[in-house]
N, C-alpha and C positions, 0 to 999 in steps of 0.2 A: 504493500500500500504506500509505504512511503517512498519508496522507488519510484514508483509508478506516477505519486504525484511531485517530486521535485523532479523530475525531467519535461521541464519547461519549455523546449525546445524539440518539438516532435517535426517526425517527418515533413508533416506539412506545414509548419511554421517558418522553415526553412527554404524550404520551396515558394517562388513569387505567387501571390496570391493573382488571377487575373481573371477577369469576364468570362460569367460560362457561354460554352455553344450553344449553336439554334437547339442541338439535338436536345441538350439537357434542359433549355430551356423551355421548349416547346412537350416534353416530357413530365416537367415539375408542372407547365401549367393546367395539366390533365386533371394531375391532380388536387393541385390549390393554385384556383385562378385569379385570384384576389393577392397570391403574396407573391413577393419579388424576390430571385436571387441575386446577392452582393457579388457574390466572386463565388469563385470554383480553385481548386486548388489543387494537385496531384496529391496520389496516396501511394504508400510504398507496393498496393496490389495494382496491377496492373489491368488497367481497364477502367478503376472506378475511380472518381474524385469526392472530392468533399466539398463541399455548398454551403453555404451560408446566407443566412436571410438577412435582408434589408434593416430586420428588427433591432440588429445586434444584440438581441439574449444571447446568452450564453449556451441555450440549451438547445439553440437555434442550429446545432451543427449534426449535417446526415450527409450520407451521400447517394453517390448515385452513377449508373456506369455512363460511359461516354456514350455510348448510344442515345440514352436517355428513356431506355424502357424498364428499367428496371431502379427503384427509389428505397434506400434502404437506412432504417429508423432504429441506431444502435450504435457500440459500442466496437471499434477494433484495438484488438492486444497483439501485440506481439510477442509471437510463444515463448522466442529464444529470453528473451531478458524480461516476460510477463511485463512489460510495459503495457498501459492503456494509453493510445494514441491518443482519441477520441478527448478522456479526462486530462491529458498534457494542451488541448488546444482551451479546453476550457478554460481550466489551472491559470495560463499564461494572457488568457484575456479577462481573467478576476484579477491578475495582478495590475495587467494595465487600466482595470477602470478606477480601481480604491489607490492609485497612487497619484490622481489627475486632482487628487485634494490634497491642496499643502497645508501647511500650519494655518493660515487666517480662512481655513473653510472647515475647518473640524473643531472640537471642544478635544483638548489633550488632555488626559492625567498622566504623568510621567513621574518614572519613580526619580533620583538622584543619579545614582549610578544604574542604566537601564541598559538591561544583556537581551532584550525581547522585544517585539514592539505588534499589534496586533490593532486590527480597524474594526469595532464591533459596531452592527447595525444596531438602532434602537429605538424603543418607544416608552415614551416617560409612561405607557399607563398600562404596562408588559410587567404583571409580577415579576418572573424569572430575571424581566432585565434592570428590578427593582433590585432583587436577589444579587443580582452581579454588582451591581453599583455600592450595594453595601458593604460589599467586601472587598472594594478597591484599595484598602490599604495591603490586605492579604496580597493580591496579586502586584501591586508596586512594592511590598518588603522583598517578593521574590525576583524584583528587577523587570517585570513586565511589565513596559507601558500601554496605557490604550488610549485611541483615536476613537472617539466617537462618530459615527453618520446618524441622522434621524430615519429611520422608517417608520412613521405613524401607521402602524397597521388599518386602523378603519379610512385612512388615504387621504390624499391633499386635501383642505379647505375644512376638516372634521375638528373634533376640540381637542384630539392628540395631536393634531398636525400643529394649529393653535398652542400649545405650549409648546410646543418645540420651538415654533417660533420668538416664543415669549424667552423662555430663557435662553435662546441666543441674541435676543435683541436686550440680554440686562446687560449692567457694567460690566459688573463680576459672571463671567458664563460658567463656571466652574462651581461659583457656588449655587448659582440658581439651577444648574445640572441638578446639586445635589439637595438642595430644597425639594427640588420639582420631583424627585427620583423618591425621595421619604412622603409624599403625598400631600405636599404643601400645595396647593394653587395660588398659583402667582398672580397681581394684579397683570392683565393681557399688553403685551407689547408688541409694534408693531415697527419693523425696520427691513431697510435691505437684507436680505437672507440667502442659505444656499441650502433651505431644508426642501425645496422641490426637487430640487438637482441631488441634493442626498437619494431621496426617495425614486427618481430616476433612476438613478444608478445602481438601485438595489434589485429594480426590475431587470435590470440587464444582466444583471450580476447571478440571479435567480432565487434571493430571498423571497420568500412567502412565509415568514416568522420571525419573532423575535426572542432575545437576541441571536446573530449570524455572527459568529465571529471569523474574520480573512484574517490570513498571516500574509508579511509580505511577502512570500512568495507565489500569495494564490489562493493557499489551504483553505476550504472552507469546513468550518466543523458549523452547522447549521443547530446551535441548539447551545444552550446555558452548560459552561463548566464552571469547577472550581478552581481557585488559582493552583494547586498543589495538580489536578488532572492536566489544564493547559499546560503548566510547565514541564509537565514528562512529555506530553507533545511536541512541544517545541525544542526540547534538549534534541528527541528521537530525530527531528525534522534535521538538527544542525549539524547531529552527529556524521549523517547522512552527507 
């Protein structure tokens, strides 16, 4: 598993991504004539490539043979080194969406001396991610910092998305994080923001819950740990 997902760099990442043919294009639109393929990409099998939707989800990646008669809704491994190609393409474009946010678009808690560094999605009104936030000391004692994204689960414009935006638009965003995280409602603030674009990016990325945590290298563990469980993760990840 963890082979599989630090080889960030698969066959077809390598390979120039370029416009599909008529064949495959007139193939996919058989059978989804409303969506549009991005690019086409060579695969190490001969005959089939890999396709990518317009959408940029991440989950958005199939292939399909050059013909364009045959469309195929899975996963390739290769035997020899059990690599998953397929989760290497994913992997390596979760890395490039959660790193398009610098310091002045995320809420940080960093520990002092920090050996780890992780981007959790999140929603102020997500027990679990109430759960995590409480025990941010535990995870920055063990040198893991976290980068916050907002994903209000009941979605833009609802009263999660609304304090997300509220406590990124206080003085202090770190404290009003942790106000807002202990179930303080905060008087509603209203400022330039990037919790759309947070919440954009979580669709692409493929959260449907909270909290998501990404490592920079990709890793998605899609669910609440504790700081002692993430940091055997990430030792396993580095050792690697």
């Amino acid at each position: 598993m963890i082979k599989t997902t630090l080889a960030l760099l698969s066959f077809s990442s390598i390979i120039q991504a370029q416009q599909p043919s008529k064949d495959i294009e007139q193939g996919f639109k058989k059978l989804a004539p409303t969506a549009k393929i991005s690019t086409a990409t060579a695969t190490p099998i001969k005959g089939i490539q890999q396709i990518n939707l317009e959408s940029d989800n991440i989950n958005d990646v199939y292939y399909m043979t050059e013909d364009g008669k045959y469309f195929i809704n899975g996963s390739i491994t290769e035997v020899e080194t059990r690599q998953n190609l397929t989760e290497n393409t994913k992997t390596a474009k979760r890395k490039e969406i959660v790193s398009q946010f610098g310091k002045d678009q995320r809420i940080d808690f960093f520990p002092k001396n920090m050996k780890h560094h992780v981007t959790v999605y999140t929603d102020i009104d997500c027990g679990y991610c109430r759960k995590l936030h409480a025990e941010m000391k535990d995870f920055n004692d063990l040198g893991i910092g976290i980068s916050y994204l907002f994903w209000p689960r009941s979605g833009l414009n609802s009263p999660s998305f609304n304090k997300a935006v509220t406590a990124w638009c206080a003085v202090d965003k770190n404290e009003a994080m942790t106000q807002s995280q202990n179930g303080i409602t905060l008087p509603p603030k209203q400022c330039d923001n990037p919790v759309a674009e947070h919440f954009n990016s979580g669709l692409k990325l493929g959260v449907r819950g909270t909290p998501n945590i990404v490592t920079d290298e990709g890793i998605l563990y899609p669910t609440y740990m504790s700081a002692s469980d993430l940091l055997k993760r990430l030792e396993m990840v580095a050792s690697k």
